[in-house]
Backbone as ProteinMPNN parsed JSONL, in Angstrom:
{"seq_chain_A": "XXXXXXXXXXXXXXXXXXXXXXXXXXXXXXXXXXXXXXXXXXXXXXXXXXXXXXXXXXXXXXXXXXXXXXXXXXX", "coords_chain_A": {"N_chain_A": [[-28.368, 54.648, 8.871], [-29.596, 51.017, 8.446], [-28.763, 48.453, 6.298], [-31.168, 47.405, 6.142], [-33.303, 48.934, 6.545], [-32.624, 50.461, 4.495], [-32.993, 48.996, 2.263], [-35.947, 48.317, 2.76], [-37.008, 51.182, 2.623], [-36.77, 51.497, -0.278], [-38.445, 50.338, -1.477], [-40.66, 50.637, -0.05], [-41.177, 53.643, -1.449], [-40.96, 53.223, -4.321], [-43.481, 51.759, -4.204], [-45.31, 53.869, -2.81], [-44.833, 55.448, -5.039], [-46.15, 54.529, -7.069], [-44.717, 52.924, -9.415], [-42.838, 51.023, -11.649], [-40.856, 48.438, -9.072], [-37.294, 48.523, -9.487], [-34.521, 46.346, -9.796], [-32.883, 45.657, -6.108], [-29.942, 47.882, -5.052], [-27.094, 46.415, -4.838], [-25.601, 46.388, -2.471], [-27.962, 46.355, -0.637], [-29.601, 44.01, -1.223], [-31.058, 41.449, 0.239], [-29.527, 38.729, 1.471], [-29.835, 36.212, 2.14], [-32.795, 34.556, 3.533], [-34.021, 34.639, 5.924], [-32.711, 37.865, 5.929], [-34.211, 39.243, 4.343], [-36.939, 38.874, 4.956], [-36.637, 40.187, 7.147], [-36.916, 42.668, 6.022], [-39.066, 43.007, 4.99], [-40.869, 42.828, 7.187], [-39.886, 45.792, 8.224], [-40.689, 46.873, 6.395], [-43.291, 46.329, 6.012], [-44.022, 48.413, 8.904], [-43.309, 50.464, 7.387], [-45.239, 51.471, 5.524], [-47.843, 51.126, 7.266], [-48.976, 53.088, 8.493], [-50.304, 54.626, 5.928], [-51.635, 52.375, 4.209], [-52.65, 50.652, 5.975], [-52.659, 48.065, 8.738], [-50.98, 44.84, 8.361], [-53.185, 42.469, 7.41], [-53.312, 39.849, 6.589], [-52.01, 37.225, 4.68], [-50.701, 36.646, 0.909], [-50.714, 34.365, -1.942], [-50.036, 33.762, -5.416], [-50.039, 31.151, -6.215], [-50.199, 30.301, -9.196], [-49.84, 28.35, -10.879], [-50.255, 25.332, -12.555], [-48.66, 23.171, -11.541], [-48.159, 24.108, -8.52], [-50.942, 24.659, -7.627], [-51.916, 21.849, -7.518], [-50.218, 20.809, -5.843], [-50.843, 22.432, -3.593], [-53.327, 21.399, -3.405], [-55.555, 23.204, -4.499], [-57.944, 23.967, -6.933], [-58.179, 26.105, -8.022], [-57.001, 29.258, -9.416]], "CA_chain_A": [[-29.454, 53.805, 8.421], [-29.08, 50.069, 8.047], [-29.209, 48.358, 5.141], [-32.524, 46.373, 5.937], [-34.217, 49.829, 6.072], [-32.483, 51.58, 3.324], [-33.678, 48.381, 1.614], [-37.342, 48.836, 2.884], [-37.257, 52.563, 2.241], [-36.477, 51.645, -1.56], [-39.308, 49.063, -2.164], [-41.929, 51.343, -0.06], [-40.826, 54.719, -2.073], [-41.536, 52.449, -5.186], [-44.991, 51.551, -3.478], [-46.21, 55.485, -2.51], [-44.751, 56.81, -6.328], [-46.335, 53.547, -8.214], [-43.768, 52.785, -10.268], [-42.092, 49.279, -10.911], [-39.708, 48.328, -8.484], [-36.39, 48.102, -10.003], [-33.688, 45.08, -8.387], [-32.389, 46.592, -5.031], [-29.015, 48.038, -5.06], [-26.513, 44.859, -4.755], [-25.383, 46.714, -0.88], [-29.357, 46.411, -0.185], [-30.13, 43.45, -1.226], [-30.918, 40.41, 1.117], [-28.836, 37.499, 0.869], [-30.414, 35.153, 2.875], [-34.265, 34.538, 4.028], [-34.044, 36.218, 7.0], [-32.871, 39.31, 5.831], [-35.488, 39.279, 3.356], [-38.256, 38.547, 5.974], [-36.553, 41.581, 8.197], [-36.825, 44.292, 5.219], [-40.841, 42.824, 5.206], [-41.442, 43.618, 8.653], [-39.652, 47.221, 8.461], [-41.497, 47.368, 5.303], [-45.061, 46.516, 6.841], [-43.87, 49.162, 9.263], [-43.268, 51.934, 7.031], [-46.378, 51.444, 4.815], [-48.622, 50.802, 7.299], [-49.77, 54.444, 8.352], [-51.04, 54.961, 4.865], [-52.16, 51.299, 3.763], [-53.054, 49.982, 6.799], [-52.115, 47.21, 9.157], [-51.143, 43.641, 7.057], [-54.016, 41.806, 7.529], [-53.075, 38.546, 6.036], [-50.864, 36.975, 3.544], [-51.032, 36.397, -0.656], [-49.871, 33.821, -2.621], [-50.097, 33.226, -6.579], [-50.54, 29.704, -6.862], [-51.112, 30.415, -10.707], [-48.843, 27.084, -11.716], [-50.688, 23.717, -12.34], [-47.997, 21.655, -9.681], [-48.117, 24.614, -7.284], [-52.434, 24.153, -7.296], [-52.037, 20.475, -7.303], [-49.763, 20.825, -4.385], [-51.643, 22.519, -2.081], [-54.399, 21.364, -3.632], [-56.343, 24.321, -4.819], [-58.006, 23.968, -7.8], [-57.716, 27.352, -9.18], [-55.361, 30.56, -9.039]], "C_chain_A": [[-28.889, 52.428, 8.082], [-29.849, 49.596, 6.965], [-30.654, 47.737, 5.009], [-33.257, 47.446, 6.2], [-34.145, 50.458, 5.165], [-33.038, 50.538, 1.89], [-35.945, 48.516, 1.419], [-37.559, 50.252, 2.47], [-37.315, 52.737, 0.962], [-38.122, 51.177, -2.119], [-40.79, 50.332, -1.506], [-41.888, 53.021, -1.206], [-41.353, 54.087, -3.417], [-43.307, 52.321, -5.796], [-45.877, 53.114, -3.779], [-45.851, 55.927, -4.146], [-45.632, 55.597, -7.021], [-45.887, 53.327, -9.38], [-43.374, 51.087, -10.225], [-40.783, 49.478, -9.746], [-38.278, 47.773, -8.742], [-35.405, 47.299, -8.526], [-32.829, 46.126, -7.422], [-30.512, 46.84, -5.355], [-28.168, 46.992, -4.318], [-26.163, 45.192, -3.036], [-26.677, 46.383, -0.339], [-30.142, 45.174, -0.242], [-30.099, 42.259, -0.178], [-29.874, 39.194, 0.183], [-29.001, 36.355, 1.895], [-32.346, 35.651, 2.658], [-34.671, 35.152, 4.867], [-34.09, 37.805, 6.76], [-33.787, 39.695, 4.857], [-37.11, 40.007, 4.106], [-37.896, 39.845, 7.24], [-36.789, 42.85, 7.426], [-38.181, 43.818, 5.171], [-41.092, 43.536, 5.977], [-40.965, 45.069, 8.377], [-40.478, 47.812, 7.531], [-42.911, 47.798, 5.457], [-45.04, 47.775, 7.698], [-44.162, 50.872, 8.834], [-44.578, 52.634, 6.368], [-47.821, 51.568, 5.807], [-49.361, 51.928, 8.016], [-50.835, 54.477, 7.615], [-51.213, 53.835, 3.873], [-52.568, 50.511, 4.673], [-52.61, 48.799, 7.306], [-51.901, 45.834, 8.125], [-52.302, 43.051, 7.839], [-54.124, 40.06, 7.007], [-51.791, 38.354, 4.824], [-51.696, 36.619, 1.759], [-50.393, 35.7, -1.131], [-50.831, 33.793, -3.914], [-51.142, 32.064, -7.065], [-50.828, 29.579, -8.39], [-50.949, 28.982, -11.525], [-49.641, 26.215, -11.576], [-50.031, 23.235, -11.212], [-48.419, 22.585, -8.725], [-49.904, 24.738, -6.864], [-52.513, 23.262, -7.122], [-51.107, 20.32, -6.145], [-50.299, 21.085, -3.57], [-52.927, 22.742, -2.186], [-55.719, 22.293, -3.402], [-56.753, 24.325, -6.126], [-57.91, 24.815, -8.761], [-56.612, 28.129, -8.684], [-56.014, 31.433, -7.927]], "O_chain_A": [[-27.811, 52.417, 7.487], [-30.982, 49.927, 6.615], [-31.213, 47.596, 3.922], [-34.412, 47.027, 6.126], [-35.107, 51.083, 4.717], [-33.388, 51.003, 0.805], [-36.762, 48.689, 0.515], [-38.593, 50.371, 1.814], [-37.77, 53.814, 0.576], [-38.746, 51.704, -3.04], [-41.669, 50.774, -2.245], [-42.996, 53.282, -1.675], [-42.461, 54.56, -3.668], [-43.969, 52.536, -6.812], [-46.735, 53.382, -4.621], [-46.604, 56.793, -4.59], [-45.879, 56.133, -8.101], [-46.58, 53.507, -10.381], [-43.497, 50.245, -9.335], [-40.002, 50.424, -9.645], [-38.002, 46.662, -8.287], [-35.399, 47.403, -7.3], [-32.251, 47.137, -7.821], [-29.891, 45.917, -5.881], [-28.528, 46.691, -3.181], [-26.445, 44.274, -2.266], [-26.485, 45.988, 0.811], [-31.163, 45.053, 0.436], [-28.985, 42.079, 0.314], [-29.62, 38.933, -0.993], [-28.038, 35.715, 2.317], [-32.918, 36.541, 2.027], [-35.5, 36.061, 4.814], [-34.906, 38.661, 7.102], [-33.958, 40.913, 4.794], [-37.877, 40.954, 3.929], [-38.723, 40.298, 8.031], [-36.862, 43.943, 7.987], [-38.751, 44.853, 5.518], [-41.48, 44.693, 5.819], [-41.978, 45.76, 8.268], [-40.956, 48.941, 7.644], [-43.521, 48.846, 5.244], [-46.008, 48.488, 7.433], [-44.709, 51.851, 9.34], [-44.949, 53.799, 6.506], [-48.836, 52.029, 5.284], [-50.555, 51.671, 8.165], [-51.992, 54.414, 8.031], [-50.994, 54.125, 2.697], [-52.949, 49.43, 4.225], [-52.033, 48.151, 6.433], [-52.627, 45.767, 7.132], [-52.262, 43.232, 9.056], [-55.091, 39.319, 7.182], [-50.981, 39.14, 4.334], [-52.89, 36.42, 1.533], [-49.202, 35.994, -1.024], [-52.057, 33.793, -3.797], [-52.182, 31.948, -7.712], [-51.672, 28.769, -8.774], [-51.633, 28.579, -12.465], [-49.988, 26.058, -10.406], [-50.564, 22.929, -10.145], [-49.147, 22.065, -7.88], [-50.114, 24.926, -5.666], [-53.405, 23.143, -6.281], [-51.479, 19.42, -5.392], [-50.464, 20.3, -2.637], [-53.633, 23.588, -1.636], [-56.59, 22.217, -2.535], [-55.834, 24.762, -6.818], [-57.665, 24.609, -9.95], [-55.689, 27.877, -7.91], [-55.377, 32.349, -7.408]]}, "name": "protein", "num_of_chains": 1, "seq": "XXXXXXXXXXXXXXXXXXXXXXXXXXXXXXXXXXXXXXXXXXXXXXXXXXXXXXXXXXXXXXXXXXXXXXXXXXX"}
């Protein structure tokens, strides 16, 4: 198993028990953007049986600058 699934396998296992997700084991964790954005995709993968395809993205925005940035007036 490589680590960008044994990473995804942590975070969805997390997901299916609903629990918090404690920080990934330091071997697991990304260390870049990429590998970040590759344990997503395997992630969307594993989940998406039993939560269904992603359908879009989510952001926050909760911060004053980050609403006045991309100009959104609320959260």
């Amino acid at each position: 198993m490589t680590t960008t699934r044994a990473a995804a396998e942590t975070i969805a296992s997390a997901r299916r028990s609903r629990v918090p997700l404690k920080a990934l084991a330091r071997e697991f964790a990304p260390t870049t953007e990429a590998e970040g954005y590759g344990i997503q995709e395997v992630l969307h993968d594993l989940l998406a049986a039993e939560f269904g395809a992603q359908v879009g993205y989510k952001i926050g925005c909760t911060s004053e600058m980050m609403q006045q940035y991309l100009a959104i007036p609320h959260p």
